[in-house]
PAFILO-276721 format. One line per field, with one value per residue (C-alpha): x, y, z. Coordinates in steps of 0.25 Angstrom, whole numbers. Each point is the difference from the previous one (the first is absolute). Layout:
residues N
xx: (X_...)
yy: (Y_...)
zz: (Z_...)
//
This chain:
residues 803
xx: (660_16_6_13_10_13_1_15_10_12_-2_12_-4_11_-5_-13_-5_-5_-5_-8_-6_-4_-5_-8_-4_-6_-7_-7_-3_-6_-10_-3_-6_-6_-7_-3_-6_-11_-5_0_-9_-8_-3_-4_12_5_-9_8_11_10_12_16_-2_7_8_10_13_1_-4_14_8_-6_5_13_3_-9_10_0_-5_-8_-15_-12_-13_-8_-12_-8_9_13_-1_13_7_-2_2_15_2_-1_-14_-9_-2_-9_-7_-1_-4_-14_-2_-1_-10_-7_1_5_0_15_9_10_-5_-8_11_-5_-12_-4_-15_-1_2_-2_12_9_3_12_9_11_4_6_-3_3_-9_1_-3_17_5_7_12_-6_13_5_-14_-7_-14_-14_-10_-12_-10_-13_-10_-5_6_12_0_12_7_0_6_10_5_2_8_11_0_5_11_2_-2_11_11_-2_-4_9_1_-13_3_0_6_-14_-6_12_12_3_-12_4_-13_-11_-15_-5_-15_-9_-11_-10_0_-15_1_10_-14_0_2_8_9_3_-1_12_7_2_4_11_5_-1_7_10_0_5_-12_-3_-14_-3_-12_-7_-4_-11_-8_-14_-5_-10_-7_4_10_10_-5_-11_10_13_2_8_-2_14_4_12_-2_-7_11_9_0_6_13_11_10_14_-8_-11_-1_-13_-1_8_-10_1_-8_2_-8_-5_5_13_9_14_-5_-9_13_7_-11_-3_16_2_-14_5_15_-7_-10_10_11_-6_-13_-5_-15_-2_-13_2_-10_-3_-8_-4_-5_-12_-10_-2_-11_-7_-1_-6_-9_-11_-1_6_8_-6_-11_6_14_0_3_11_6_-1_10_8_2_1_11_6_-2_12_4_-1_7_11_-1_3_13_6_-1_3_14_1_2_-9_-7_-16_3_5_-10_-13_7_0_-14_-4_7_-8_-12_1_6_-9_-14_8_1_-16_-4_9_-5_-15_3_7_-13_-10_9_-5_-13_-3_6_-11_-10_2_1_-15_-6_4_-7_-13_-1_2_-11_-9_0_-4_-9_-16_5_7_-6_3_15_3_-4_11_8_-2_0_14_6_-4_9_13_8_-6_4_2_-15_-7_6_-4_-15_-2_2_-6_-13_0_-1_-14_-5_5_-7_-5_10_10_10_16_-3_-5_10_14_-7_-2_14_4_-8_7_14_-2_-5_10_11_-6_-4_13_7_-9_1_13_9_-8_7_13_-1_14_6_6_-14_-4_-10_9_6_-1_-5_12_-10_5_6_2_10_-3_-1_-6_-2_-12_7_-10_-5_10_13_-4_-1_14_8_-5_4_13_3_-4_8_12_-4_-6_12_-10_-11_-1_-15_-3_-14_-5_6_6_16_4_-13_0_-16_-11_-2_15_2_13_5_14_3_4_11_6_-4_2_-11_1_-6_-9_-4_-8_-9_-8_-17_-1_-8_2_15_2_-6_6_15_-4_-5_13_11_-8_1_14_2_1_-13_-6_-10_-7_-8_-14_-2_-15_-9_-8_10_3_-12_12_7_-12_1_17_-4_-11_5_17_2_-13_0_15_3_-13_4_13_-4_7_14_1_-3_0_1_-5_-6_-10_0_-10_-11_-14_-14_-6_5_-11_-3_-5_16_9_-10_4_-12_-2_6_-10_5_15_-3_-6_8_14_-2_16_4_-2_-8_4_-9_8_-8_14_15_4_-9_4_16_-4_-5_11_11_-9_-2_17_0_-9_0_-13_-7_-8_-9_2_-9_6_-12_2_-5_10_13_0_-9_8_3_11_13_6_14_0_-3_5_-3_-13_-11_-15_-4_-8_-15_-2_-10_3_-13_4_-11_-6_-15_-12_-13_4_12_7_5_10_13_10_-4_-13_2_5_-17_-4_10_-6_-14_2_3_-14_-7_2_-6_-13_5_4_13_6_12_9_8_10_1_14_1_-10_7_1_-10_-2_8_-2_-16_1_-12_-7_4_-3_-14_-3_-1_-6_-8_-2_8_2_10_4_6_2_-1_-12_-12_3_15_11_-11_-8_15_0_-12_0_15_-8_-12_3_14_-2_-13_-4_-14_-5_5_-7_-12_-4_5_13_2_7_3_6_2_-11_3_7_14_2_-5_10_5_-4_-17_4_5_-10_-11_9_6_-6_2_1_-17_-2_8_-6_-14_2_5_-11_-10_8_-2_-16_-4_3_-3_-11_-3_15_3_-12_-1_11_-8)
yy: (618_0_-14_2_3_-8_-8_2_-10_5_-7_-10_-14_-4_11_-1_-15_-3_13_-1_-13_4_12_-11_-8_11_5_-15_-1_13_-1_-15_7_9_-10_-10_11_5_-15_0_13_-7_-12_8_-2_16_11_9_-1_11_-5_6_-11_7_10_-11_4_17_-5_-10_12_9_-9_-1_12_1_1_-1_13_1_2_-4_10_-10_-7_-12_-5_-2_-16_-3_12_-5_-15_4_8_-14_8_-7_-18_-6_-5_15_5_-10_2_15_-6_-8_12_-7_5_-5_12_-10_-7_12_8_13_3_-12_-1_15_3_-8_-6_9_10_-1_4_-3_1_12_-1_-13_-4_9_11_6_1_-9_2_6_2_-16_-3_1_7_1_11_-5_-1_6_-2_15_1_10_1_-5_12_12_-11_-2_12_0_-12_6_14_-8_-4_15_3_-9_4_15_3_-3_-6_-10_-15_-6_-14_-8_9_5_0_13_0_-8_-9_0_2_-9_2_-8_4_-3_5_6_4_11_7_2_14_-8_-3_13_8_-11_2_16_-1_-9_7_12_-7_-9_-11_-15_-7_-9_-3_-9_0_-13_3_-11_11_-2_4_-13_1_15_2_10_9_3_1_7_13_-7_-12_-1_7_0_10_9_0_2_16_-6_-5_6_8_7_12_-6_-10_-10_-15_-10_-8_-12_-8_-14_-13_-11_-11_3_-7_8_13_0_-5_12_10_-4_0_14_6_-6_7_14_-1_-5_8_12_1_2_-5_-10_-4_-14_-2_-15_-1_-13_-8_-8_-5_-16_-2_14_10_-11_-10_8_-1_-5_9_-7_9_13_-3_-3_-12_5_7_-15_-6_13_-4_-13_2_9_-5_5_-16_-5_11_-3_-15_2_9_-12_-9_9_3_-15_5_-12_-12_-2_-14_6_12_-10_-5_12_2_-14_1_13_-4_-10_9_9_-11_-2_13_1_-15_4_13_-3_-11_10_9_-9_-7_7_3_-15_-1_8_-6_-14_7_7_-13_-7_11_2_-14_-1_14_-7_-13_7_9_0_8_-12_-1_13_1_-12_5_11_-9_-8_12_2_-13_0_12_-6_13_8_15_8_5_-13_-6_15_-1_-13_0_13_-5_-10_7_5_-14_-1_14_-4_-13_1_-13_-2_-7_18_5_-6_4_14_-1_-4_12_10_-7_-1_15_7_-8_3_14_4_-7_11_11_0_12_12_7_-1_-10_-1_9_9_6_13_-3_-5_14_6_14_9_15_12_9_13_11_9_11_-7_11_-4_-1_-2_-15_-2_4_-12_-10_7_0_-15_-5_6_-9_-12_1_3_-13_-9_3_-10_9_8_9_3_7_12_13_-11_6_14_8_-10_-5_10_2_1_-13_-2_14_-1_-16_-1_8_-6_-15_2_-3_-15_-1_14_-2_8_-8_1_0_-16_-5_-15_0_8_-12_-11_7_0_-14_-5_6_-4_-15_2_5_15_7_11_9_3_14_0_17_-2_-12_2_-3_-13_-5_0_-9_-8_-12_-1_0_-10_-9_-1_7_-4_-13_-4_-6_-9_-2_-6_-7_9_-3_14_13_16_8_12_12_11_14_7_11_4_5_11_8_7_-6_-12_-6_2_-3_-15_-4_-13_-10_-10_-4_-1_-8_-12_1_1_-11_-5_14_8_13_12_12_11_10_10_-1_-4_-15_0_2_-11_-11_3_-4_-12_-4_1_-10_-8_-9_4_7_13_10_13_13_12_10_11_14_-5_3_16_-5_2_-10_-2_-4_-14_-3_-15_2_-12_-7_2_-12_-2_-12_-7_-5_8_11_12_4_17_4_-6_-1_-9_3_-3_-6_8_-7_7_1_10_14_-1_-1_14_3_-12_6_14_-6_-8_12_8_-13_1_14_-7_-12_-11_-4_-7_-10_2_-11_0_-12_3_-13_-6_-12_-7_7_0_-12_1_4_13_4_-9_4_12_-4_-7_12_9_-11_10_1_10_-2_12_0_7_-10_-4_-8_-14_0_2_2_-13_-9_9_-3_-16_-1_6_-7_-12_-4_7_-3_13_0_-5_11_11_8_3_-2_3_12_4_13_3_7_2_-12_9_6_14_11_13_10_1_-1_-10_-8_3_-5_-11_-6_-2_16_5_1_-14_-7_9_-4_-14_-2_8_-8_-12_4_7_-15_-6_13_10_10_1_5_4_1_8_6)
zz: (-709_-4_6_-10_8_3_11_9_-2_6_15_1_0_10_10_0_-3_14_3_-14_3_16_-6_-11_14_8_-14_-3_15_2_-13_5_13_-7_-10_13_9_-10_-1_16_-1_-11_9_12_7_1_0_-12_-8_-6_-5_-7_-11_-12_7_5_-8_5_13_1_-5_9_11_-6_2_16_12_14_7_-12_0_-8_-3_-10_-5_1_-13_5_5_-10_7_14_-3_-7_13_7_9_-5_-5_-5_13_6_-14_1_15_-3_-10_8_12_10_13_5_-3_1_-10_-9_3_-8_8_9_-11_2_-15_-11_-8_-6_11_4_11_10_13_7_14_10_9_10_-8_-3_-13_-7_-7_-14_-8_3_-8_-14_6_-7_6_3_-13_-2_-11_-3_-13_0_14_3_-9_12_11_-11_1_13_0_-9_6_14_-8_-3_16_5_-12_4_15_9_15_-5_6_-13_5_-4_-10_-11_-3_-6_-7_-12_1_-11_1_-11_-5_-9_-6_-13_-11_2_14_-4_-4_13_8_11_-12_-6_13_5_-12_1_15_-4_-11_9_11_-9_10_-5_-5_-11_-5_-8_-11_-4_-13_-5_-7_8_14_0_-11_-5_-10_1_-10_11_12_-6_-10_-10_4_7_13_-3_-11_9_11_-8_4_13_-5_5_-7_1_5_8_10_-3_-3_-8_-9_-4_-10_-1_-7_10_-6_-2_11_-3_-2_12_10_-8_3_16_-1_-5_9_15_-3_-5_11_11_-3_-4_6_-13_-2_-11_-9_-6_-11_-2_-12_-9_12_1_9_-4_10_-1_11_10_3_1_-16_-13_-9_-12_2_-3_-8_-15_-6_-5_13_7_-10_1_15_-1_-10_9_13_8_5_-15_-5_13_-4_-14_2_11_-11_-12_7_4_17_0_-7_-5_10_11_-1_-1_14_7_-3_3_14_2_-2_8_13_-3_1_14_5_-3_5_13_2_1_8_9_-2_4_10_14_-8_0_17_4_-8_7_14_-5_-6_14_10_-11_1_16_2_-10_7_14_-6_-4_-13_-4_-15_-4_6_-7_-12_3_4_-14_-8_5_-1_-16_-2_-4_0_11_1_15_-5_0_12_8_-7_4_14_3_-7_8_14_-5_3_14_6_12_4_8_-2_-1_-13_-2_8_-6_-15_3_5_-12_-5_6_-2_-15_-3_8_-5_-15_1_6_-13_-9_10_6_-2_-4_8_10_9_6_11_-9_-3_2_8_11_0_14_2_1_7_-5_8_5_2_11_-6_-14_-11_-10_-14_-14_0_-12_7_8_-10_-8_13_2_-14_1_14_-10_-11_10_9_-13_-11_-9_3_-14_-6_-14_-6_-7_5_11_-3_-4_9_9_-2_-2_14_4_8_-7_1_-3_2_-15_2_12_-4_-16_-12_0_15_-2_-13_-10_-9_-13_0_2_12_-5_-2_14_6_-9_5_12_-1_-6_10_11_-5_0_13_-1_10_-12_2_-12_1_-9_1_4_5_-14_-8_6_-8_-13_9_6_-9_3_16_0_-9_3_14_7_-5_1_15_-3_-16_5_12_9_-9_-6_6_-5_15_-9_7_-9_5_-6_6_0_6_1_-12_-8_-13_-7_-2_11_11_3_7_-9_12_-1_-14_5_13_-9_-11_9_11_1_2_12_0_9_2_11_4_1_-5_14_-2_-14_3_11_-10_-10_12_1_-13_-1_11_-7_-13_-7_-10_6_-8_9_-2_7_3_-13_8_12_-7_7_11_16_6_12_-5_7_4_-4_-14_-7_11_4_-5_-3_4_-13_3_12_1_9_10_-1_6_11_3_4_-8_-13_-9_-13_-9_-11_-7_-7_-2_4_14_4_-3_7_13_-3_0_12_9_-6_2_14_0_-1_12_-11_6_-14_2_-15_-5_-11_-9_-4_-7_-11_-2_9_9_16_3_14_-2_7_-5_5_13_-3_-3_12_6_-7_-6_-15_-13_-10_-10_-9_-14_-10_-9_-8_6_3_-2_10_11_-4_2_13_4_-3_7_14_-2_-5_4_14_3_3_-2_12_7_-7_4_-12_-17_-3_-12_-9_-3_-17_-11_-10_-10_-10_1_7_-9_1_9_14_-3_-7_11_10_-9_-4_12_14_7_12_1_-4_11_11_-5_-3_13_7_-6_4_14_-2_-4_14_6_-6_12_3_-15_-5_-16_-5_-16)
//
């Protein structure tokens, strides 16, 4: 451990006093609510606790050097960052402890997240955006460790966007590209994939970010020595500093507790990054951790003896407190004031907080005691309600959870009675939970009238004298009308650029729309999403290309855990209007098959999942999804790139509506029900089945999620009164979701005449080549049987056993 270094002195006393002893105030008053929230957690009064005590000083010149139109991309550390921004007090930092469900009053995630996830807001209320470059913003946090590295680089690379593409209306987004995407991350975490796969795209990018690394030598309980070759990042990055010959990072190391050279260092990174779009790596070493990872355990338990008076000694604050005095910007008298002062403010902000918390908790309580008492009074029950009653009148500082479990207990002792001491408690019932529910369920997806689903169908239509062209002319032709119409509309993957994507659906566009909006990328799912991600928080409308649906799994855990979670994460405050164009089905071979949707349609609810059966319905839902302001996984059917298909005259213009399944075939003995590539067989089977006099009605899903708004297979149902659904998924994935949206949201059960099936893949991936797929996935032979032995069941002598 080298702590020898020389502490700066060259900050002007005159010049910098009262900024020093702000700087002094915000660091005291952030460790304070750190310190007081792990006792609230210890006491019972918070569920968790993870705290920035030790990282105060870096965090004050970080936002020394933050400006408006800048953004965030951090982790559950930064509270010191936030509270010098002015975005975050005292009051709010303990309501987010307490998870308060007021977003005016927790007004990070509204009790969605635990403490230290922070954001801000970028949308008013009506769902337009606000004027990002007028304010300092903060993307919504997650906890994943390193998952906010790929949206990181999104966030700068808008920056590079709006300084290099012209006819974009920059107004509330950028001005020329000058703002900073900032990132924080630990020390450990940068053991991460996320990290290094983020850190390669910017270099390659050269975008203006800054990242900075709190260095407090553990990842909980593991030493750095297990995390880090060399123990030092740094050292090992440095093969990305750039040069006079080579473009890379500038790398910056710098000791946590010194004040000056940190101001200089944030100083020097915001002006590389902001004027040259230079990407920089701030190394902040030496810090410590005071109180341990978290309040889930000490730190006493793995550090030395030793080690703990190391960062006792060198706790950033002390070390801060020492140079005030040491330069004389303040006295040990006027110093033990502020800190008494704190204290005291900070005991306030807590006392006032959960008194706020518990506030509307304690309203209900007294309306509940009064109709428990009232029901039990006119009740034979009487005993065991009061005992309810009772139970819940002992609870000093009821929670939304007691008050819910109490009054529906309660209605178990009055089955059977029918009073208005009943009727205004079951009122209250109903008021109460829907009120609750919608304050942890609001917002998983759009719910104001710029949604996509509010889109109108837009048919397409027809020349007379229609020529069929290959599926992927369609889709090429349509993306050009977009970017012509959409100059914010930009796409970037692998093979995405120069070929225009594997299949040629971007034949071309590169050269008339230049590399920045048809971009080539390297081999990085994660960090084609995280750009993607990022520019769609800032206003820009990406389409980030993933070459095949297999290899979205590399990208799974950025989708389910930033893009899918974000609108809810933020309380519908922040959104990323992103669109995923991938493709799949019916390939031969374990890997670029793309069957697994059962996996992505519980993993991805917040984003919407588009299945076309053609390139005319998938040109449809991208015009949609432009319209629109929400995330959207779309798989374009991989073997109908050369497929025929007529060539409309309102490309660009036609729409495919979202959550609205398409009847293509109609019929009356039975109901088939399947998505994507698979229905050109179940057409083609349709006709033979009618060979044999089953007269099939098909139905195309189109979209997963949502699915069937209108419940058009139920109507479907009701008269055909069977259901097959067909998938080429594995047993009991996307078929079982199908299955449970018809029969238990719909209610279609009651108008079968006999099971509803399903009909899958076997419950491995698809061997190879074309015998592979037939004994992998369901083939022409199984549908036909498994739908004539639908129909033998009910009718035996009219199809008599087919083997």
């Amino acid at each position: 451990m080298n702590t020898d270094s020389e502490t700066s002195s060259d900050i002007s006393f005159d010049d910098f006093q009262i900024q020093i002893l702000k700087d002094y105030e915000i660091a005291v008053t952030s460790r304070e609510c750190s310190l007081l929230g792990r006792r609230e957690v210890l006491t019972g009064k918070a569920k968790f606790g993870i705290f920035g005590d030790g990282k105060e000083l870096p965090q004050l010149a970080m936002a020394r050097s933050f400006m408006d139109g800048d953004f965030r991309s951090g982790y559950y550390r930064d509270q010191t960052f936030m509270m010098a921004l002015g975005l975050l007090t005292p009051k709010q930092f303990f309501h987010g402890l307490y998870a308060t469900t007021d977003i005016t009053k927790d007004i990070m995630s509204a009790g969605r997240q635990m403490g230290g996830h922070f954001t801000t807001f970028s949308l008013n209320e009506d769902g337009s955006w606000k004027n990002l470059t007028e304010q300092k913003n903060s993307s919504a946090d997650i906890s994943c460790t390193a998952g906010q590295m790929p949206r990181l680089l999104g966030l700068a690379q808008a920056s590079k966007i709006y300084r290099n593409v012209k006819g974009i209306d920059s107004e509330k987004f950028s001005k020329n590209g000058n703002e900073v995407a900032w990132g924080t991350i630990g020390n450990a975490s940068t053991s991460e994939g996320a990290f290094f796969e983020t850190i390669n795209a910017a270099g390659v990018l050269q975008v203006p970010m800054v990242i900075s690394i709190w260095d407090d030598e553990y990842g909980i309980s593991v030493h750095a020595k297990h995390q880090t070759t060399k123990e030092d990042i740094s050292k090992i990055l440095a093969g990305f500093q750039r040069d006079k010959k080579d473009a890379g990072y500038e790398i910056i190391k710098v000791k946590g507790w010194d004040y000056t050279a940190l101001i200089h260092a944030y100083e020097n990174a915001a002006d590389i990054a902001r004027e040259q779009h230079v990407p920089v790596i701030i190394h902040v070493i030496e810090l410590t951790q005071p109180q341990g990872h978290s309040t889930s355990g000490s730190h006493e338990r793995y550090k030395s003896e030793e080690r703990l008076t190391w960062e006792r000694d060198n706790d950033c604050n002390k070390r801060f407190r020492e140079w005030i005095l040491s330069n004389k910007i303040a006295t040990e008298e006027e110093l033990k004031n502020i800190e008494k002062n704190i204290k005291r403010l900070v005991r306030s902000a807590r006392k006032e907080a959960w008194e706020e918390f518990l506030s509307p908790h304690r309203e209900h309580k007294k309306t509940l005691v009064n109709l428990l008492d009232n029901v039990a009074n006119s009740s034979p029950n009487k005993n065991f309600i009061e005992k309810l009653k009772n139970d819940l009148i002992a609870k000093e500082d009821p929670i939304k959870k007691d008050l819910a479990s109490a009054a529906r207990k309660s209605m178990r002792y009055l089955l059977g009675e029918n009073t208005k001491e009943k009727e205004a408690l079951a009122n209250w019932i109903d008021t109460f939970m829907e009120e609750s529910q919608s304050k942890f369920s609001s917002f998983l997806y759009n719910e104001q009238e710029n949604s996509a689903l509010f889109v109108p169908e837009v048919k397409a239509t027809y020349d007379q004298d229609a020529t069929a062209v290959d599926g992927r002319v369609i889709l090429r032709d349509n993306f050009d009308r977009l970017f012509e119409k959409y100059p914010e509309a930009l796409i970037f993957g692998e093979d995405t650029g120069a070929i225009g994507d594997v299949n040629q659906g971007l034949e071309g566009l590169q050269k008339k729309y230049g590399e920045l909006r048809v971009a080539d990328t390297g081999i990085r799912e994660a960090t084609i999403i995280g750009q993607g991600i990022g520019m769609a928080m800032r206003g820009l409308r990406p389409i980030a290309e993933i070459q095949y649906l297999d290899y979205i799994f590399y990208a799974l855990y950025t989708l389910t855990d930033d893009l899918a979670t974000l609108l809810y994460r933020s309380v519908g405050k922040q959104r990323a209007p992103l669109i995923v164009r991938t493709r799949g089905h019916r390939l031969e071979g374990i890997w670029h098959s793309g069957s697994q949707m059962g996996g992505l349609i519980h993993l991805l609810r917040g984003m919407y999942i588009l299945t076309p059966r053609n390139m005319t319905k998938a040109a449809g839902f991208y015009n949609t999804l432009m319209k629109g302001n929400e995330p959207a996984l779309l798989i374009e059917s991989l073997n109908g790139y050369r497929l025929k298909e007529e060539k409309p005259n309102n490309l660009g213009e036609l729409c495919t509506p979202i959550g609205v399944v398409e009847v293509i075939k109609p019929g009356k003995d039975i109901t088939l029900l399947s998505y994507g590539s698979t229905l050109r067989i179940v057409m083609k089977v349709a006709q033979e089945l009618k060979q044999v006099g089953i007269d099939a009605e098909v139905v195309d899903a189109q979209s997963l999620l949502p699915f069937d708004l209108k419940h058009d297979v139920l109507k479907s149902i009701k008269k055909t009164n069977r259901l097959l659904i067909i998938d080429e998924d594995v047993p009991g994935g996307c078929s079982a979701y199908l299955t449970h949206e018809i029969m238990e949201k719909q209610g279609a059960y009651q108008y079968l005449d006999s099971a509803p099936q399903t009909l899958t893949a076997k419950p491995h991936r698809p061997a190879y080549a074309t015998d592979g797929d037939y004994f992998s996935k369901p083939n022409a032979e199984d549908m036909f049987e498994k739908v004539y032995s639908i129909m033998r069941e009910s009718n035996p002598d009219e199809f008599p056993k087919l083997r």
